[in-house]
N, CA and C atoms of all chains as a GROMACS GRO file, in nm:
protein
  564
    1UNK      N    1  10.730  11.877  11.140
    1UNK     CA    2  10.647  11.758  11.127
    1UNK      C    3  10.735  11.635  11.110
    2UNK      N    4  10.638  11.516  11.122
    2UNK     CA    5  10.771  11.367  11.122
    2UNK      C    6  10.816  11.365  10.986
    3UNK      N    7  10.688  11.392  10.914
    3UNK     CA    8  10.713  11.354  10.773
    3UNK      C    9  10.843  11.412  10.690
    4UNK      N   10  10.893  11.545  10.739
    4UNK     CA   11  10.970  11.600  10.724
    4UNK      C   12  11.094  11.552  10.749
    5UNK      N   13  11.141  11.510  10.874
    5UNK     CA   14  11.191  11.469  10.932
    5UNK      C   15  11.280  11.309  10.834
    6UNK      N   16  11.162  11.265  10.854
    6UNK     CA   17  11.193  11.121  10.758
    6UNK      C   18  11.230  11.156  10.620
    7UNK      N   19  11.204  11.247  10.543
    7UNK     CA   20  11.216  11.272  10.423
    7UNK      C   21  11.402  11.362  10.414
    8UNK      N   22  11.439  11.454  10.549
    8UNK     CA   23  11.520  11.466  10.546
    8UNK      C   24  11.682  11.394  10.556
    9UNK      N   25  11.591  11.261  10.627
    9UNK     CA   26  11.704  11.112  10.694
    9UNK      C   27  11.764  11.048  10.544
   10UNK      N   28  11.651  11.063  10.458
   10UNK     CA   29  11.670  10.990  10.304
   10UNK      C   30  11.729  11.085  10.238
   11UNK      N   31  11.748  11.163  10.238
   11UNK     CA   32  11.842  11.296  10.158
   11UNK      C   33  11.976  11.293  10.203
   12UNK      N   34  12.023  11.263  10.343
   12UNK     CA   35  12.135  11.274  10.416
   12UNK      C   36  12.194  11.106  10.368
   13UNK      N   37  12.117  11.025  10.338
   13UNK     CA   38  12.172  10.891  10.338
   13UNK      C   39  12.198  10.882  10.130
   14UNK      N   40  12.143  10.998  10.061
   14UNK     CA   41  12.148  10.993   9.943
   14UNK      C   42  12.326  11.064   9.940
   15UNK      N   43  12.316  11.177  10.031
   15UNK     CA   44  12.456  11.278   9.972
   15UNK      C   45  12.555  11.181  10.033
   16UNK      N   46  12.533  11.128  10.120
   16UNK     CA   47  12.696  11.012  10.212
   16UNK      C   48  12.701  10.903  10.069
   17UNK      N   49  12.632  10.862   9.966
   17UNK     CA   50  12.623  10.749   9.895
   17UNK      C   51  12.713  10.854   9.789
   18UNK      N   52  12.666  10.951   9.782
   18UNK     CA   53  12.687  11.032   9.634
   18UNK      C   54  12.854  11.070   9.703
   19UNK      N   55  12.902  11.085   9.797
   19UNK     CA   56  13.014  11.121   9.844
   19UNK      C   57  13.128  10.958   9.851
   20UNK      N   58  13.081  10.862   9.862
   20UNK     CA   59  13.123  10.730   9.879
   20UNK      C   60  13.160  10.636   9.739
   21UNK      N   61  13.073  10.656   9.684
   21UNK     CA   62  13.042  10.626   9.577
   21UNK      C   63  13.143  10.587   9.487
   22UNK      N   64  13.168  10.455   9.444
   22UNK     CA   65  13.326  10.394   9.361
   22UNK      C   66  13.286  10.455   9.246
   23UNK      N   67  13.174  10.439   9.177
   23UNK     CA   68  13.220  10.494   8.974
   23UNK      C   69  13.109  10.660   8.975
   24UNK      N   70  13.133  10.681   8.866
   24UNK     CA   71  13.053  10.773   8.865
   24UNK      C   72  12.913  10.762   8.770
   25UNK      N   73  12.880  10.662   8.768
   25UNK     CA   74  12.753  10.616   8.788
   25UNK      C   75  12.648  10.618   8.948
   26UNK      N   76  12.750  10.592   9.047
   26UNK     CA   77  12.663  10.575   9.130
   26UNK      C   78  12.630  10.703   9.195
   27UNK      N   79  12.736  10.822   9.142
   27UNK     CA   80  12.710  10.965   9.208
   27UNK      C   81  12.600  11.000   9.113
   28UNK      N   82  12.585  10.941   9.016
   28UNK     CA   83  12.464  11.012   8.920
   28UNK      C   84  12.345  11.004   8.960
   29UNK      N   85  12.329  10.820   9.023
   29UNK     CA   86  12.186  10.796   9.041
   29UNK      C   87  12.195  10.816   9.187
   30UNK      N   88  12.251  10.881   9.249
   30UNK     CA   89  12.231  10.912   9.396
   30UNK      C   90  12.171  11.059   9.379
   31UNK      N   91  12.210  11.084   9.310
   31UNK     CA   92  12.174  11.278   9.239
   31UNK      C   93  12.023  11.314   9.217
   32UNK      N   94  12.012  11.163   9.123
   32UNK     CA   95  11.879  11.156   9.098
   32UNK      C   96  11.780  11.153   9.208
   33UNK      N   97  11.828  11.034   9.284
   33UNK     CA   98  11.724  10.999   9.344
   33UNK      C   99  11.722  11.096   9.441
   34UNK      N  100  11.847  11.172   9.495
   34UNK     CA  101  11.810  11.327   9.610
   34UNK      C  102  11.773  11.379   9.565
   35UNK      N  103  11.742  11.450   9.425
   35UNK     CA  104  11.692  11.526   9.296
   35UNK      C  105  11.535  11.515   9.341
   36UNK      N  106  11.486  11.380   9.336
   36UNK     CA  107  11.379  11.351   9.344
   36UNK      C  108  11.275  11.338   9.430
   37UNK      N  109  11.401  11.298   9.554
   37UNK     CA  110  11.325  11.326   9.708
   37UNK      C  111  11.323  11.463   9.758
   38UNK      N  112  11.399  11.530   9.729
   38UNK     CA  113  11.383  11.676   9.746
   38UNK      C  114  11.275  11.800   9.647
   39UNK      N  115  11.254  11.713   9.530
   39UNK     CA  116  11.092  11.747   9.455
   39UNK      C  117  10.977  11.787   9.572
   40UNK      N  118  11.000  11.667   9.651
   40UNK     CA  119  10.913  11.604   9.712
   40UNK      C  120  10.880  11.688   9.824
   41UNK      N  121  11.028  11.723   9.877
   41UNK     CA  122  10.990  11.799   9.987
   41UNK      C  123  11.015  11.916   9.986
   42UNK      N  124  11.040  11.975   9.860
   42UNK     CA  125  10.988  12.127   9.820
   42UNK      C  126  10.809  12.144   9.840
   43UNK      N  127  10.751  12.051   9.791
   43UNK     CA  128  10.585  12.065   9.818
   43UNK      C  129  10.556  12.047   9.927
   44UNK      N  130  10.620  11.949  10.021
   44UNK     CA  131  10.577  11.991  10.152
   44UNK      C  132  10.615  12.093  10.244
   45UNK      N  133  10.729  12.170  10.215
   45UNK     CA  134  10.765  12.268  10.284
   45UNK      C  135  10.662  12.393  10.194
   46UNK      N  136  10.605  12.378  10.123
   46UNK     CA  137  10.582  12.499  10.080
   46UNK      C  138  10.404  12.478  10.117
   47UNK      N  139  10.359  12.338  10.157
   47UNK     CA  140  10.254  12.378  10.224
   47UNK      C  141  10.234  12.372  10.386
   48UNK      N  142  10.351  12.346  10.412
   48UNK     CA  143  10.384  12.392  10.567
   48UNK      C  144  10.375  12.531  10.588
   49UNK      N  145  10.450  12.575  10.475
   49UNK     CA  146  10.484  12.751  10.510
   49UNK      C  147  10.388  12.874  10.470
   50UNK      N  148  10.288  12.720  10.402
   50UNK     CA  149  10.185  12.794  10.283
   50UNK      C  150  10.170  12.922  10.209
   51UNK      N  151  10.339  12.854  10.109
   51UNK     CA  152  10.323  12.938   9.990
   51UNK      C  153  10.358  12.858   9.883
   52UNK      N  154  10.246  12.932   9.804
   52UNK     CA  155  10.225  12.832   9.652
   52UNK      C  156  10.345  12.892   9.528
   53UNK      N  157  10.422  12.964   9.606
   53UNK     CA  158  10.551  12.958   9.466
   53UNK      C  159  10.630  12.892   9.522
   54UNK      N  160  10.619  12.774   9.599
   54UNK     CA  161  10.747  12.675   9.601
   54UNK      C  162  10.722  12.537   9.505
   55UNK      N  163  10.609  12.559   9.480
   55UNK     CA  164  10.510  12.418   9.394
   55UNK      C  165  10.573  12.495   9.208
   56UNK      N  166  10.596  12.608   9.220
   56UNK     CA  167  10.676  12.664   9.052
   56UNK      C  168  10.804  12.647   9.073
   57UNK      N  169  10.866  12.673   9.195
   57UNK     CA  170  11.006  12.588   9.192
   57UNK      C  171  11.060  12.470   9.180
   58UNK      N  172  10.966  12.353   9.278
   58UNK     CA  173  10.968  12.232   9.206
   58UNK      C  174  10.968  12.157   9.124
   59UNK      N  175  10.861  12.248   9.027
   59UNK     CA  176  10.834  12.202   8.872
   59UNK      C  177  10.926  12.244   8.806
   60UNK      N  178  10.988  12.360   8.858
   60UNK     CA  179  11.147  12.374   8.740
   60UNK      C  180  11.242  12.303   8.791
   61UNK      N  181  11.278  12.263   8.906
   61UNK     CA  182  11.374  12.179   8.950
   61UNK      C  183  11.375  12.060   8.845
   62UNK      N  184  11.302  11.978   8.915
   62UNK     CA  185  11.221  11.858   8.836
   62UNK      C  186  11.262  11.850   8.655
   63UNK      N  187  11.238  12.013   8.603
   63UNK     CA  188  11.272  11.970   8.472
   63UNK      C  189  11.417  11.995   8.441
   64UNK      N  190  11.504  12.066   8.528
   64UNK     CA  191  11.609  12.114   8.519
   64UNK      C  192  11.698  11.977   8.544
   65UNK      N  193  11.627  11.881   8.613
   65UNK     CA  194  11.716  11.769   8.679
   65UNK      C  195  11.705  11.658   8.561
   66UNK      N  196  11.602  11.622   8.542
   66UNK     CA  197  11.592  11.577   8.412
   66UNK      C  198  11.636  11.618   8.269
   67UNK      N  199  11.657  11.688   8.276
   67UNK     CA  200  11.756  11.769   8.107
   67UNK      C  201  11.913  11.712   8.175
   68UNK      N  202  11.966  11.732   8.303
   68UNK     CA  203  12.045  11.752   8.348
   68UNK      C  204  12.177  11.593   8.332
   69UNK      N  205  12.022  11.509   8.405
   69UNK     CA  206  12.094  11.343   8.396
   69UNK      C  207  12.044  11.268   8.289
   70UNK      N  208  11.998  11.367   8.163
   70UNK     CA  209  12.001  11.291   8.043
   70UNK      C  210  12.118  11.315   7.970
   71UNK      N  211  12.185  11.401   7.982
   71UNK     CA  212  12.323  11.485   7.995
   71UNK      C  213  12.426  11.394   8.029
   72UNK      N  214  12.416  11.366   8.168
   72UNK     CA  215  12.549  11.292   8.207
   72UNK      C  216  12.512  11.195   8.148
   73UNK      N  217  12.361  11.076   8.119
   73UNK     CA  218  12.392  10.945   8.051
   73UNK      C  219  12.444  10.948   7.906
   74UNK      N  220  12.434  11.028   7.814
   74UNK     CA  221  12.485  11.070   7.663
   74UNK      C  222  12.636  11.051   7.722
   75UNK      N  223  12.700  11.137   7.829
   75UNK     CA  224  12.824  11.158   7.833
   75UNK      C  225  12.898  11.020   7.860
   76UNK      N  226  12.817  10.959   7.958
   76UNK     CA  227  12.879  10.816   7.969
   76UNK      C  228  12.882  10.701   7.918
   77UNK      N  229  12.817  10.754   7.794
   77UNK     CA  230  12.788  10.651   7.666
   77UNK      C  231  12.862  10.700   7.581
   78UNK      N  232  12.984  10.811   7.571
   78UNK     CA  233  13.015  10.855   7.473
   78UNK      C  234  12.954  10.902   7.370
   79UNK      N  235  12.812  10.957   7.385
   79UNK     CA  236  12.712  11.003   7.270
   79UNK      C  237  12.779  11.126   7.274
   80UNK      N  238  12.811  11.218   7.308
   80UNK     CA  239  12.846  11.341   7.318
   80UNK      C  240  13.029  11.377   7.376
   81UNK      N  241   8.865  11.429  10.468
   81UNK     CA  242   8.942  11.464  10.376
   81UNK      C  243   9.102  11.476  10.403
   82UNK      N  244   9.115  11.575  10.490
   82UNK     CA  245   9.212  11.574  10.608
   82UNK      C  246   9.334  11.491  10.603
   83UNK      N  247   9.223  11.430  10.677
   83UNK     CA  248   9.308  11.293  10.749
   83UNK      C  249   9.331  11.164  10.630
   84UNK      N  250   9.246  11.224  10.511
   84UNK     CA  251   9.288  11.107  10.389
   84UNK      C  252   9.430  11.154  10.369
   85UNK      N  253   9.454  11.281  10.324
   85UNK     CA  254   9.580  11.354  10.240
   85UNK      C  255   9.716  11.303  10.347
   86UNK      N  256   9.699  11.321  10.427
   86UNK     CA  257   9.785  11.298  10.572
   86UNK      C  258   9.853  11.196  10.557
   87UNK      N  259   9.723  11.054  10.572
   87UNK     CA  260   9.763  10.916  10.543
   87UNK      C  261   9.875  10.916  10.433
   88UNK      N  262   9.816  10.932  10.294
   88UNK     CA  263   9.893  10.942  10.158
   88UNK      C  264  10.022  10.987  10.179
   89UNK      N  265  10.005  11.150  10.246
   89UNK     CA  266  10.138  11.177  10.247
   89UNK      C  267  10.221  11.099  10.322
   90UNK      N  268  10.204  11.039  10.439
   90UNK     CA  269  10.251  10.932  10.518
   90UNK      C  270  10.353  10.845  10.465
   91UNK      N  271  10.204  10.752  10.358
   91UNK     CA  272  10.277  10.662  10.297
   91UNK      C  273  10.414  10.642  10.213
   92UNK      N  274  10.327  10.822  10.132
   92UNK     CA  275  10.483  10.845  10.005
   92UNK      C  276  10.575  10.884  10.078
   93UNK      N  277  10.624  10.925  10.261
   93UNK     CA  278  10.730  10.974  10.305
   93UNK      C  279  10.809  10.864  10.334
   94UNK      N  280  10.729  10.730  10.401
   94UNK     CA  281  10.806  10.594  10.410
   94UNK      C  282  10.865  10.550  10.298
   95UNK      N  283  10.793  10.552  10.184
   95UNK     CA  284  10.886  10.515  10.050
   95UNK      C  285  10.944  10.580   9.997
   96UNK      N  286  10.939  10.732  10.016
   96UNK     CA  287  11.092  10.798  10.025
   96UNK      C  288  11.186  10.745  10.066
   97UNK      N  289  11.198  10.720  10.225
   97UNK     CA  290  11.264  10.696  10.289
   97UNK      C  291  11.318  10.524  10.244
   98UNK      N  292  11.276  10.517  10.230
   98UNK     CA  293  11.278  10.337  10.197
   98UNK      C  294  11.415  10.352  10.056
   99UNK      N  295  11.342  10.396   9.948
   99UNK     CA  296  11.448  10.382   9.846
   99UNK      C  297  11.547  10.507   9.854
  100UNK      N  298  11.568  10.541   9.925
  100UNK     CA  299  11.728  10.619   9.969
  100UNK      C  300  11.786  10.516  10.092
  101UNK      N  301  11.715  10.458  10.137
  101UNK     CA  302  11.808  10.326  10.206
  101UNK      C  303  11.826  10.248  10.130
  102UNK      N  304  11.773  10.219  10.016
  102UNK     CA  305  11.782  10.101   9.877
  102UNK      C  306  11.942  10.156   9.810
  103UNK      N  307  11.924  10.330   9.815
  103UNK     CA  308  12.030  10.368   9.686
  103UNK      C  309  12.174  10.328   9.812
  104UNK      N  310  12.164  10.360   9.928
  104UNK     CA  311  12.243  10.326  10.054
  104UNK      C  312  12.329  10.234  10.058
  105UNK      N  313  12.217  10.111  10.030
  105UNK     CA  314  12.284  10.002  10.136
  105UNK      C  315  12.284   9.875   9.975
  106UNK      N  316  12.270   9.885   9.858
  106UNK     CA  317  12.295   9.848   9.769
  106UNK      C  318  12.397   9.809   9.691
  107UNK      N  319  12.429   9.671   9.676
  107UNK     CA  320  12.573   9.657   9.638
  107UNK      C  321  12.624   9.699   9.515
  108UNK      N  322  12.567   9.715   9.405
  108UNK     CA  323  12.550   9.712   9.256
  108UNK      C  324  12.496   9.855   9.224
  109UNK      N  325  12.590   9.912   9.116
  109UNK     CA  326  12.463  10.018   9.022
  109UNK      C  327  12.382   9.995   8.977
  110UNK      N  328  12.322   9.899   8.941
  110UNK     CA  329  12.208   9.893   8.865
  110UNK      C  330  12.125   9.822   8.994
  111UNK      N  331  12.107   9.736   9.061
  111UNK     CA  332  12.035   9.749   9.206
  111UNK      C  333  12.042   9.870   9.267
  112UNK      N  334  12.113   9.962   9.287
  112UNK     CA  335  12.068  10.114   9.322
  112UNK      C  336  12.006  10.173   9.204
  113UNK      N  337  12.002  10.192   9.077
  113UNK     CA  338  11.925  10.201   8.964
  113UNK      C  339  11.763  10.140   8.995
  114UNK      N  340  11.759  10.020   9.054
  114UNK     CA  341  11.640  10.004   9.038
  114UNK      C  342  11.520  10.066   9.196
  115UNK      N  343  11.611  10.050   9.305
  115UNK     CA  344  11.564  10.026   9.430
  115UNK      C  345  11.539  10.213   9.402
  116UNK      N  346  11.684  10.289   9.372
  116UNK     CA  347  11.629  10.454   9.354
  116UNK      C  348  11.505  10.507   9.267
  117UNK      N  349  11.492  10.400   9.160
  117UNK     CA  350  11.410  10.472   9.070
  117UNK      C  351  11.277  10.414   9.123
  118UNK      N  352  11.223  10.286   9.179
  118UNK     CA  353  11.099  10.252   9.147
  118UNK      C  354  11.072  10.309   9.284
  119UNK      N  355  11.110  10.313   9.428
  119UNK     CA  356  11.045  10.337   9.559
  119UNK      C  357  11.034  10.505   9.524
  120UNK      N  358  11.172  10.575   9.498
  120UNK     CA  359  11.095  10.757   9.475
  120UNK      C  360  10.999  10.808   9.339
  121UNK      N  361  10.954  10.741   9.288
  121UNK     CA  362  10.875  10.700   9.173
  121UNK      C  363  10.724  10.765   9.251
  122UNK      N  364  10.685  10.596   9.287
  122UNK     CA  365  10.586  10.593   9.415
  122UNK      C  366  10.557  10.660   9.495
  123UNK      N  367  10.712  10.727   9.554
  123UNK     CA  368  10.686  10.834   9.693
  123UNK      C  369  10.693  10.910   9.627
  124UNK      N  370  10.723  10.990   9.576
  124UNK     CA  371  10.661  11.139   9.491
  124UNK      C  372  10.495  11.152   9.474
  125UNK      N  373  10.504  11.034   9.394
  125UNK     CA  374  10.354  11.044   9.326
  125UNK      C  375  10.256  11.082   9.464
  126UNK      N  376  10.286  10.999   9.568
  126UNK     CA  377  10.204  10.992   9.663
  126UNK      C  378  10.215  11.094   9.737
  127UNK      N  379  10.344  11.172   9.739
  127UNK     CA  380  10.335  11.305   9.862
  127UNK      C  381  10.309  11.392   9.771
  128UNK      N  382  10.336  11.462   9.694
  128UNK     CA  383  10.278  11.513   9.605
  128UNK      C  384  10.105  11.561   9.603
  129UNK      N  385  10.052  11.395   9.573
  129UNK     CA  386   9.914  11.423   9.516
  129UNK      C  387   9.865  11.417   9.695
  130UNK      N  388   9.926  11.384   9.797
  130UNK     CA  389   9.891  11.407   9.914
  130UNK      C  390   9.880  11.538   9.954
  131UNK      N  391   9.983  11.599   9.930
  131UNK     CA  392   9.955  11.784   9.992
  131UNK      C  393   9.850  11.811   9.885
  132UNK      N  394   9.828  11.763   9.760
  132UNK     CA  395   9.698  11.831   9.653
  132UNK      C  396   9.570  11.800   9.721
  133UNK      N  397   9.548  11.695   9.806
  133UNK     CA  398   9.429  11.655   9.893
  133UNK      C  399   9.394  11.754   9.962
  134UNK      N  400   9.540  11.735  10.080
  134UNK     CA  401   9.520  11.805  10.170
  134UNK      C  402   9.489  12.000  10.165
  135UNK      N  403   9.542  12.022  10.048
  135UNK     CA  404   9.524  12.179  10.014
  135UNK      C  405   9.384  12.180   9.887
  136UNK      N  406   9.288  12.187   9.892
  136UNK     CA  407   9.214  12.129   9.766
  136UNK      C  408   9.222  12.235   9.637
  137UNK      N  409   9.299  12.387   9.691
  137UNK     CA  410   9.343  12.489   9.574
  137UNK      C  411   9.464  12.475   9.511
  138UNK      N  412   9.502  12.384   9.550
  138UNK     CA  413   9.676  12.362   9.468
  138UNK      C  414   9.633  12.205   9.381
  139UNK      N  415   9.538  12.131   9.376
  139UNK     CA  416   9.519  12.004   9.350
  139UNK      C  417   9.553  11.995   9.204
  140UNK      N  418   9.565  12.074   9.098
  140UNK     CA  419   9.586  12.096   8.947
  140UNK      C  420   9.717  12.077   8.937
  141UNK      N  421   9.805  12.171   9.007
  141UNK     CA  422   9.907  12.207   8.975
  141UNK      C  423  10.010  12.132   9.060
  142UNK      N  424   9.959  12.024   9.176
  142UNK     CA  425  10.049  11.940   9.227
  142UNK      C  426   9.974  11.829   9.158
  143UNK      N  427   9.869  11.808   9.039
  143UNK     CA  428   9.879  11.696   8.974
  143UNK      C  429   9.990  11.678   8.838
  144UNK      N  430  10.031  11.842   8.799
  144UNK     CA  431  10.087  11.811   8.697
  144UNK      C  432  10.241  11.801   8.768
  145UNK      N  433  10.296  11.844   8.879
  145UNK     CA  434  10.460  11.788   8.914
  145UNK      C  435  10.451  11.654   8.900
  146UNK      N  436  10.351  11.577   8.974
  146UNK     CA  437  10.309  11.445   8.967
  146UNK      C  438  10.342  11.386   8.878
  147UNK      N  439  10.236  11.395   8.753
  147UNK     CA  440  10.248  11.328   8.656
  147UNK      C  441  10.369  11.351   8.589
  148UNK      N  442  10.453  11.495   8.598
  148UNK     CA  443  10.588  11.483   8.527
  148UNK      C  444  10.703  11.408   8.577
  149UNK      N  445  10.672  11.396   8.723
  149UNK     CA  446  10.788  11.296   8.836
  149UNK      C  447  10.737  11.179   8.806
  150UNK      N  448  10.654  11.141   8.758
  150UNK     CA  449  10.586  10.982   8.695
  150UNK      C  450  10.658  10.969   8.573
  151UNK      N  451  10.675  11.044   8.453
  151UNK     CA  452  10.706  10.976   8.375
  151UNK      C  453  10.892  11.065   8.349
  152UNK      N  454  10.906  11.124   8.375
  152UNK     CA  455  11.035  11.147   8.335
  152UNK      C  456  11.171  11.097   8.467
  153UNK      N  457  11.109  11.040   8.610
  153UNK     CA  458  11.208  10.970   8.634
  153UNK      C  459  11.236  10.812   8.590
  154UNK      N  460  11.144  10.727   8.546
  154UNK     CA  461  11.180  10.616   8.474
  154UNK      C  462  11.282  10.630   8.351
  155UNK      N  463  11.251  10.751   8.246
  155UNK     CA  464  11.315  10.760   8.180
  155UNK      C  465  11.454  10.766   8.195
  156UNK      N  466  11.484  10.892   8.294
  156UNK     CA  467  11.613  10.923   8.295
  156UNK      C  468  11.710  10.802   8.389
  157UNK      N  469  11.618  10.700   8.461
  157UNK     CA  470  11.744  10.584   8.528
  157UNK      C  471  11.745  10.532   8.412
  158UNK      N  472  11.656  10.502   8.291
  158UNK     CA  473  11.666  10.394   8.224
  158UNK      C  474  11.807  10.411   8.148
  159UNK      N  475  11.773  10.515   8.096
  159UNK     CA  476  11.928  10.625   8.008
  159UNK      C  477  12.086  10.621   8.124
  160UNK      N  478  12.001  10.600   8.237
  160UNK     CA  479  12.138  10.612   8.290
  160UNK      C  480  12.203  10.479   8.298
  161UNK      N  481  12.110  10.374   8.315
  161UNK     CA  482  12.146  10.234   8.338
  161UNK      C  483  12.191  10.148   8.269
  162UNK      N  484  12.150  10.243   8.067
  162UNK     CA  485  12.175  10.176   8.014
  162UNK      C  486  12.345  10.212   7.924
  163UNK      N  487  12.365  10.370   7.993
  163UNK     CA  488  12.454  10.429   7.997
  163UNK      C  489  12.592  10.341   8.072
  164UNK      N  490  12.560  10.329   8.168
  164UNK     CA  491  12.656  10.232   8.270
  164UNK      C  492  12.691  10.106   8.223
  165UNK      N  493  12.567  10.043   8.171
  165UNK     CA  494  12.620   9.898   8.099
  165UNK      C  495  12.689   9.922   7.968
  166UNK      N  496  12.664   9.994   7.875
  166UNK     CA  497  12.766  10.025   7.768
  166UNK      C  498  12.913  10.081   7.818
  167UNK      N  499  12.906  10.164   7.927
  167UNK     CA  500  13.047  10.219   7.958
  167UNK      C  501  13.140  10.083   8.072
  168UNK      N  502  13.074   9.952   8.045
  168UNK     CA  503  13.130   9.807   8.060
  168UNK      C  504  13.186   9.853   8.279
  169UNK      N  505  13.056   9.889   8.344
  169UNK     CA  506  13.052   9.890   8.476
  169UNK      C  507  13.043   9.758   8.518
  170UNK      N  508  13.083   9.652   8.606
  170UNK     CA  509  13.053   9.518   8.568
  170UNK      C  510  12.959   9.484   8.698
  171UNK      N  511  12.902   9.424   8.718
  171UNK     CA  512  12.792   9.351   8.788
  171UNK      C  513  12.856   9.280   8.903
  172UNK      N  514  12.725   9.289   8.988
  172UNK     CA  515  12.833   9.249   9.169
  172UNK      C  516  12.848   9.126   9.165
  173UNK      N  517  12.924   9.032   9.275
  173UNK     CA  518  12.971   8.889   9.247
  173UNK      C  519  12.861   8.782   9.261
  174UNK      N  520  12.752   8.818   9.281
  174UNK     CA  521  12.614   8.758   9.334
  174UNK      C  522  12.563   8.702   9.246
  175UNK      N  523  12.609   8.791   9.113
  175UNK     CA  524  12.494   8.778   8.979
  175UNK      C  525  12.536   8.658   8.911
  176UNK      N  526  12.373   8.583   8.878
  176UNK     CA  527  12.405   8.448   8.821
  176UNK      C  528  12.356   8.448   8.691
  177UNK      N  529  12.242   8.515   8.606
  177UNK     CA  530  12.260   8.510   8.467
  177UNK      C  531  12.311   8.644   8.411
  178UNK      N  532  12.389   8.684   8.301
  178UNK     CA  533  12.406   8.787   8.264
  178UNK      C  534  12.348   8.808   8.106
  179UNK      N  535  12.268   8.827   8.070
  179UNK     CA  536  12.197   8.824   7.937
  179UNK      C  537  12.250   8.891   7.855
  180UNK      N  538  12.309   8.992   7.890
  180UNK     CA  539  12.364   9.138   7.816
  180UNK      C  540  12.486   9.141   7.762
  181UNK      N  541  12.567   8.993   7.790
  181UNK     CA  542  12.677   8.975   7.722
  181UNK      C  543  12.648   8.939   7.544
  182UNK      N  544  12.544   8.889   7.545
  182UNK     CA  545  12.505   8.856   7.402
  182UNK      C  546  12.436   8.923   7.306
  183UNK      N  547  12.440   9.072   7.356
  183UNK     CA  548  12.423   9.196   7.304
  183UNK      C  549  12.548   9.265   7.221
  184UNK      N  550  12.523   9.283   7.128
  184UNK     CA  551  12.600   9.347   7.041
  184UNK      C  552  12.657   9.497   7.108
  185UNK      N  553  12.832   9.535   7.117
  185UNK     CA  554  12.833   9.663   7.147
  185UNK      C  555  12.869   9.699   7.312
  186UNK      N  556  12.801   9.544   7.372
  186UNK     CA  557  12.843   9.566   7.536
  186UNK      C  558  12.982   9.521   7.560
  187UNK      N  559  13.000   9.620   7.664
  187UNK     CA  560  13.143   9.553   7.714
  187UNK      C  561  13.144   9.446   7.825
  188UNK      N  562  13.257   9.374   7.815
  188UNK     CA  563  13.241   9.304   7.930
  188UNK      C  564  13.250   9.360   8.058
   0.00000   0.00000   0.00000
């Protein structure tokens, strides 16, 4: 589908940023935001393929990514 | 019904797409901080609750990814952004007020 398609163009333009990237701040929030677009298109591939355990993978992604880059911001604040 | 979920999903795939050209083509961390967090914010919410349309037996359980991609990615740029300005990342040459110097604790 297009939608796919387009959603995959923004993932490829997230990892070249996260690979480019001068501090390591900007590999974080490039992480995120592929983190986030790829949420995205875990639910649509899984109702393309129509199966509903890709919608329980997402939701652990999702929380796994979030525990994850609350992590690196502590670290880059020296909280931890 | 259909063709509503379709639309939606539509929309949230352009603003996918949109703020991963924001995190792209952005001169500044914290302008990629904002352009990443607020456009995949939006496009989640919307593809998301779009396949819940379009499938009307998954509509519960793609409301709650939803609502958790609603509120826990604001959080985590905020932590990160505010992470970056304490670890004294400095701001692109464009920028004309800087408020945050008169904050206790920031670096220059």
């Amino acid at each position: 589908m297009v939608f796919i398609v387009i959603i995959s163009i923004g993932i490829i333009l997230c990892i070249i940023r996260m690979v480019k990237g001068p501090t390591a701040a900007d590999r974080a929030i490039a992480m995120d935001t592929a983190t986030t677009v790829s949420v995205a298109l875990l639910v649509l591939l899984g109702f393309v393929f129509n199966r509903y355990i890709y919608l329980d993978v997402a939701l652990v992604y999702s929380i796994i990514s979030f525990v994850g880059l609350i992590a690196i911001a502590r670290y880059l604040e020296k909280g931890i | 019904m259909y063709i509503f979920g379709v639309i939606i999903t539509g929309i949230g795939a352009v603003f996918l797409f949109i703020g991963s050209l924001g995190v792209f083509r952005m001169p500044d961390v914290y302008n990629r901080v904002q352009a990443g967090t607020k456009c995949t914010t939006l496009g989640s919410f919307l593809t998301i609750i779009g396949v819940g349309i379009m499938q009307p037996e998954w509509f519960w359980k793609t409301l709650i990814i939803a609502v958790f991609v609603l509120i826990s990615n604001p959080v985590s740029s905020h932590a990160l952004g505010r992470a970056s300005r304490k670890n004294g990342i400095s701001l692109c040459d464009k920028t004309i007020v800087d408020k945050t110097k008169e904050f206790k604790g920031y670096k220059e």
